[in-house]
N, C-alpha and C positions, 0 to 999 in steps of 0.2 A: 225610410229605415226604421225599425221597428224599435218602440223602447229599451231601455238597457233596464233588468228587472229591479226590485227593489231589493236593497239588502236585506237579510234578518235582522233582528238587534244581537247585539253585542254584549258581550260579560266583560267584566273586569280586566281577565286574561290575554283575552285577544280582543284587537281593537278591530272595529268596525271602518273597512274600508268605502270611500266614495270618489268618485270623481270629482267633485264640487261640494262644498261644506257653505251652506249659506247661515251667516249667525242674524238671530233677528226675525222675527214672524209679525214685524210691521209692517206699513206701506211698501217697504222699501221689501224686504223679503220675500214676501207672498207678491209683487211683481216682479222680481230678479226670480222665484222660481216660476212664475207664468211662463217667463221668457225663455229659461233654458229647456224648459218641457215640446215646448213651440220651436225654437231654433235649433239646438242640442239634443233631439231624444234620445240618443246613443249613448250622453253621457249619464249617467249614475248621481243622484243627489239628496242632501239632507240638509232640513233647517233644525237649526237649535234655538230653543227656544225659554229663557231663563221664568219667564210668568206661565202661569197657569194655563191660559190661552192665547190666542192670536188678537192683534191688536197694537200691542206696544200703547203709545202715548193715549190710546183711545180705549185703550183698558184700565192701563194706572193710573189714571189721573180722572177723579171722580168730583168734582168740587161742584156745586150747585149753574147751570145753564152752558155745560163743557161744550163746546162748537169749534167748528173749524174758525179760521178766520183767512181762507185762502175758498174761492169759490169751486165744487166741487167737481165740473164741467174742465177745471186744471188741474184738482187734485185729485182727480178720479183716476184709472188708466185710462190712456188713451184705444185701448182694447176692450172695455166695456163701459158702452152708455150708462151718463148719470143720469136720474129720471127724477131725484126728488128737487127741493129747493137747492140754492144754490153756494148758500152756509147752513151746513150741516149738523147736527147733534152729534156726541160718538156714537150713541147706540144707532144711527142712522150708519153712520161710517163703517162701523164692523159690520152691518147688517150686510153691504156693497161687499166687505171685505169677505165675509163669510161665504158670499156665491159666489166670489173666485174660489176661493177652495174649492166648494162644492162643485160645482159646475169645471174644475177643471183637474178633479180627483188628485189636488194638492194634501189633502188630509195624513193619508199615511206617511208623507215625508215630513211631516213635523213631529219634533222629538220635544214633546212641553218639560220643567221644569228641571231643564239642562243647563243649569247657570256655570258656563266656562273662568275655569281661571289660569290656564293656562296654552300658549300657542306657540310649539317651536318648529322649526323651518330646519331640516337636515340635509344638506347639498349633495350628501352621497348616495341620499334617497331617492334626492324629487319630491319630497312628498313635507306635508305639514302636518302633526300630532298635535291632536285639540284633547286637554284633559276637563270634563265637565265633571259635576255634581250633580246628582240627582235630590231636587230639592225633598223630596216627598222620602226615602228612605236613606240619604245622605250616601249613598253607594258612589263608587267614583268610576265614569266612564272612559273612554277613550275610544278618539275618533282619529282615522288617515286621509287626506284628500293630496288632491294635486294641486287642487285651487280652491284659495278660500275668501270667499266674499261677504267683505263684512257690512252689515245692513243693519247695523245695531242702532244707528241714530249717535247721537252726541252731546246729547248730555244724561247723567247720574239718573234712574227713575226712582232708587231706594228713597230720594231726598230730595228738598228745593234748595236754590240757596235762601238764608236768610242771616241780615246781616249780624253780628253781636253788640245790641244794645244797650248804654249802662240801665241800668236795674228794669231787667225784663224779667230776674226772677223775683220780683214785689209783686209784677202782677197777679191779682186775684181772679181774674175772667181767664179766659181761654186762648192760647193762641195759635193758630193753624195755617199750617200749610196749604196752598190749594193741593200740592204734589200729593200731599199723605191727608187729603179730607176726611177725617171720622166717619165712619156711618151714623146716620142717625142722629149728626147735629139738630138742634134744637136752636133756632135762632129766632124765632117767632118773637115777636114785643122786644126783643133786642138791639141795643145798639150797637152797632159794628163798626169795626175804623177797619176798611182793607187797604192799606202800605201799596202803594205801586199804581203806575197809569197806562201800561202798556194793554197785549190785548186779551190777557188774564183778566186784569182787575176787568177792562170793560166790558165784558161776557160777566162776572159773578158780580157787581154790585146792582146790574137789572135785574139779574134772577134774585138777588135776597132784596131786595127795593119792594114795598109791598106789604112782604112779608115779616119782614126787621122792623123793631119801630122808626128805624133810621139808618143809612149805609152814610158813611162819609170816606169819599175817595180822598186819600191822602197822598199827594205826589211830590217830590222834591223838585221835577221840571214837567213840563206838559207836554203832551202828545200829540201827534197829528191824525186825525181822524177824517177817516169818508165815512159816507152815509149811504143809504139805497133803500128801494125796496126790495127783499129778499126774492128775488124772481127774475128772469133773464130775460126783457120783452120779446128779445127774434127764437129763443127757444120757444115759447108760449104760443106763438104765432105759428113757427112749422107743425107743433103739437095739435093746434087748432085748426091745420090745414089737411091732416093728415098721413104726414110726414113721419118716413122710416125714424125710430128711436137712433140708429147709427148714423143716418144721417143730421138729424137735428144737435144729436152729441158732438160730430166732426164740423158744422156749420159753427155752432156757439162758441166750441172751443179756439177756433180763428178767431172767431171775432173778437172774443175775449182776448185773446193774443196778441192781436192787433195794436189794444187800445190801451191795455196794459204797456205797449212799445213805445207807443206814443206816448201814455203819461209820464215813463220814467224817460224817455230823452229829456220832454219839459223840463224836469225835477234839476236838470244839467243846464239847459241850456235858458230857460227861463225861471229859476228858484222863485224869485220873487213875488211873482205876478200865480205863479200856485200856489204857494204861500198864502197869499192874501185869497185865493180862490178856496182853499181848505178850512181858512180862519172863517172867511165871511159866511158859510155856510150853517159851521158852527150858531154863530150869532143870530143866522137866520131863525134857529130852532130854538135858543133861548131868550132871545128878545135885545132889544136894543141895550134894555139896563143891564146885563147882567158883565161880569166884571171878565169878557172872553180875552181881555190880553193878561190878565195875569194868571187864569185858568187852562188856556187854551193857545197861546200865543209860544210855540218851544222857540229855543234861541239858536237851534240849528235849521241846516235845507230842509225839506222833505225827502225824505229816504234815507236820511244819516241812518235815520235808525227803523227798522220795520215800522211801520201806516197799518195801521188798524181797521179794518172794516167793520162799522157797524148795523146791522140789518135794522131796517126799520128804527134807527135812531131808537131803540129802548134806551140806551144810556140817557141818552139827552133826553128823552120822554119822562124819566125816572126824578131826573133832575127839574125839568119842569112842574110838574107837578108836588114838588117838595118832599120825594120820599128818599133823595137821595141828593147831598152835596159833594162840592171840590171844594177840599183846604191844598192850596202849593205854601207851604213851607218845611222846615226839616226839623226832624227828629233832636230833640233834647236830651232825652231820657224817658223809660216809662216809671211807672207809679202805679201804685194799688190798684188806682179807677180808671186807670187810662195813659193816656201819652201827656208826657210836656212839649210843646215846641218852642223852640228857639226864637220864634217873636213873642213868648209869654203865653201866647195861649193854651191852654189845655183841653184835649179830645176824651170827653167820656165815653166809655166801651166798658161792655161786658163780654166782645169776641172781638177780636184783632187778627185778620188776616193777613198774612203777610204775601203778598201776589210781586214780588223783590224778583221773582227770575229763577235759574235754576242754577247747578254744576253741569260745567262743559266735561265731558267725558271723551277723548277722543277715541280710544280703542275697546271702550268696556271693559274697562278696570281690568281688563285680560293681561297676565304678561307674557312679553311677545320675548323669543329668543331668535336670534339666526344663526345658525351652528354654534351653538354654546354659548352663544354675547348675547347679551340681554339688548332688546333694541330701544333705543333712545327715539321717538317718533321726531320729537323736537330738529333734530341731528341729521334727518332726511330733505328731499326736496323732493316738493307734490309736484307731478305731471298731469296736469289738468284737472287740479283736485279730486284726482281718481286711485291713482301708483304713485309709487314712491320711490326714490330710489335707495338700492341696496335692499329692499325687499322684493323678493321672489315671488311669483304664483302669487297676488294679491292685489285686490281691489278693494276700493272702497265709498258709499254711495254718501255723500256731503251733498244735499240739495239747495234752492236758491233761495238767496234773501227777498228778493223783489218780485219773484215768480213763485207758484207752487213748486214745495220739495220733490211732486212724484212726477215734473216734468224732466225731470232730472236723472232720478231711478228708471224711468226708462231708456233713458238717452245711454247712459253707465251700463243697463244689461243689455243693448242692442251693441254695445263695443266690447263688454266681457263674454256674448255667445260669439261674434266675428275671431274675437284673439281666439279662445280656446279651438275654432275648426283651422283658423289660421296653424295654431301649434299645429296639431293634427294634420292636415296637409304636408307640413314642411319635415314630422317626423322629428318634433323637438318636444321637450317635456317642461323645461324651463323658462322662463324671460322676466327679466327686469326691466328695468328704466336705467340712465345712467345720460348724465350730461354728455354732450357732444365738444369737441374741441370749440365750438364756435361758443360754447357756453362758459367753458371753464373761468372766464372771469366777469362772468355777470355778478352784479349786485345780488345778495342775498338777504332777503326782507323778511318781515312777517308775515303772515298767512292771509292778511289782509291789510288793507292802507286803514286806516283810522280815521282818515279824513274822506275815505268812501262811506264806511259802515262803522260803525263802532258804538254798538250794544254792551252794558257790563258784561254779560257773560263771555264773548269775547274778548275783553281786555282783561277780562279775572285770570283768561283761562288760554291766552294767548303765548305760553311759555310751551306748553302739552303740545300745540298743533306742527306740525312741518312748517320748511319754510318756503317761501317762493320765491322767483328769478321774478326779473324784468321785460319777461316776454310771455306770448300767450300759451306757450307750451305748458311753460312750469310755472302755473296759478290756476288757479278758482276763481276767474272772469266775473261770475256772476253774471253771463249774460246769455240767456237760453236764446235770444233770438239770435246770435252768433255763432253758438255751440251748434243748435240743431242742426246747422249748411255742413259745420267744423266736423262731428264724431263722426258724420258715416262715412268721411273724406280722410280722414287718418290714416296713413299708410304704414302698414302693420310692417313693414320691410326698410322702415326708417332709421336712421343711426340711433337715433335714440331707445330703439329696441335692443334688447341683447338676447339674446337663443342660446340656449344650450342642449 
């Protein structure tokens, strides 16, 4: 079937209709429109896109040694071979990202510096009015679709969080966000305190390690860290044999799937014994003396909270070599010249990074109406952390804690091209989610258990998100090697579906 043409652009006046309205020119975007291009070509589409260019997290976020911390072989698509290492730079990442565009003439469908603030949902329609801004002449647009897929990601990019410390305005040095990194910092001969142990700080205090007269990692609890060398040995081997780029892509990524399966049942089913397999390694790389249970020792399982990958131990290399240390204790107050902490000590700095985390965003700051009620996201109940109920025509891409986010985005647009020819087929415009009589007296919980995952940003921001049931329908499992058998088996003709 032949594509459906592109629209023109749109004035003020009249709004610019589409079939599908993708918000978002991230991961998650530029392969949600792979996919409809691929499955859908009949339908009509547009991304909005509130930055400059495409990219999202790997655009705005600029802070010194920025990399993935998800191997790219899973956070690549599953539709085009990754070929370089296997944690990535950003400018590596867009580079991938950019020849999807390129290579699959997504360019004219992004609309850059379309930051949305409004999204309402008209039942006498069918249709969803997205009111954007144009950031570059402040002109205000207006878009139609039938279906809107939001791929904006989830948390704030303007900002990070950071926490409100007493007297952080005495300090005389610098203190920065990695979210909003200056250009052109000047860190050379400095000493730096970066606040946090997740896997921020442990990307930026290698790269300024060296450089700084001195980086000290300042954490309130410790992290759990892998190690490797950045390289995939069975990819390098098919590479070395002569082996298809798609098929060494398709081989790795199993395998990597695999073992990733396997380490997180461990994580459930023997905490302990990985524990002590996570710690000891640690140790291995700093040496017998160095103080790894009070540095490196967290007082949670493994996987409470994301596991950090570190390529080629530079953290630990940074710290061996003395250009970089771990203080665990907490925040007192700062000062002129630096932090007090709460066991008396005090940390000299002349830049203080605060690597704390970010704001959970769950819809982009967008407000959402459905015929004239402003929606309450909180108020709903997520159907497989995708739909929602009582919202219409709308998806939405939330990726995995313990697996890469874009195994996920593809999984979400291989069920959002299915539903929309499903409509299509059946001669419906509409469909929601809506509990089933078997449901109506389920338990209604938060978005996630606490004693599975629980990240600050999560419990900061745990009021914003839907809520879930006690079954696998109405949750965000978190479990891609369940989901992958699950999405393509959903029966679009289910109670749970409602058509109009």
């Amino acid at each position: 079937m032949p594509e459906a043409p592109l629209p023109s652009p749109s004035t003020v006046a009249e709004p610019e209709h589409v079939d599908v309205l993708i918000v978002g020119a991230g991961i998650s975007g530029i392969g949600a429109a792979y996919h409809l291009r691929q499955q859908c070509p009949d339908r009509s589409f547009v991304i909005l896109e509130a930055q400059e260019t495409f990219g999202g997290t790997w655009w705005t976020h600029k802070y010194p040694g920025i990399r993935s911390d998800s191997d790219l072989h899973t956070f690549g698509y599953r539709f085009k071979p990754w070929v370089g290492p296997p944690i990535a730079t950003a400018d590596e990442i867009r580079k991938y990202m950019g020849e999807v565009i390129e290579e699959n003439g997504l360019g004219p469908r992004i609309r850059y510096g379309h930051r949305i603030s409004h999204a309402r949902w008209s039942g006498g329609d069918n249709l969803w009015t997205v009111e954007a801004t144009r950031t570059d002449t402040g002109e205000t647009r207006r878009f139609t679709c039938g279906f809107l897929f939001m791929c904006q990601g989830y948390y704030r990019h303007e900002q990070g969080y950071t926490p409100d410390w007493p007297g952080m305005d005495r300090f005389k040095g610098i203190i920065v966000h990695p979210q909003t990194w200056p250009e052109n910092l000047d860190y050379r001969g400095k000493q730096v305190v970066v606040i946090g142990s997740g896997a921020t700080a442990a990307t930026v205090v290698p790269a300024m390690a060296g450089v700084a007269a001195h980086v000290t990692m300042l954490q309130r609890t410790p992290t759990y860290f892998r190690t490797g060398r950045n390289a995939i040995e069975i990819a390098e081997e098919l590479r070395a044999l002569g082996i298809d780029e798609t098929w060494v892509h398709e081989i790795t990524r199993r395998k990597i799937l695999a073992e990733q399966a396997r380490f997180t049942e461990r994580t459930f089913r023997e905490p302990d014994r990985v524990r002590d397999e996570l710690i000891g390694n640690i140790r291995s790389l700093l040496g017998p003396d160095y103080d790894v249970e009070t540095h490196f020792t967290p007082p949670y399982r493994p996987w409470r909270q994301r596991l950090a990958f570190v390529p080629d131990a530079d953290l630990f290399q940074g710290i061996a070599k003395g250009q970089a240390s771990v203080v665990t204790d907490e925040i007192e107050a700062f000062d002129e010249t630096g932090i007090r902490l709460k066991s008396g000590r005090h940390l000299d700095a002349d830049i203080i990074v605060t690597a704390t985390g970010f704001d959970l965003c769950a819809l982009g700051d967008i407000a959402f109406e459905i015929d004239g009620r402003p929606l309450d996201f909180h108020e709903t109940v997520t159907y497989r952390g995708m739909m929602f109920t009582g919202v219409p025509n709308m998806a939405w891409v939330f990726g995995y804690f313990r697996a890469s986010w874009t195994l996920r985005s593809d999984l979400v647009a291989d069920f959002v091209c299915r539903l929309l020819k499903h409509m299509r087929a059946t001669q419906k415009r509409r469909v929601e989610v809506a509990l089933r009589p078997e449901d109506r007296d389920m338990p209604l919980l938060d978005w996630i258990d606490a004693d599975n995952f629980n990240p600050g940003y999560m419990m900061r921001g745990m009021h914003l998100l839907p809520r879930r049931g006690d079954k696998p329908e109405w949750q965000h499992t978190q479990d891609y090697w369940a989901e992958k058998d699950e999405f393509p088996a959903i029966d679009l003709s289910g109670a749970e579906f409602v058509y109009r």
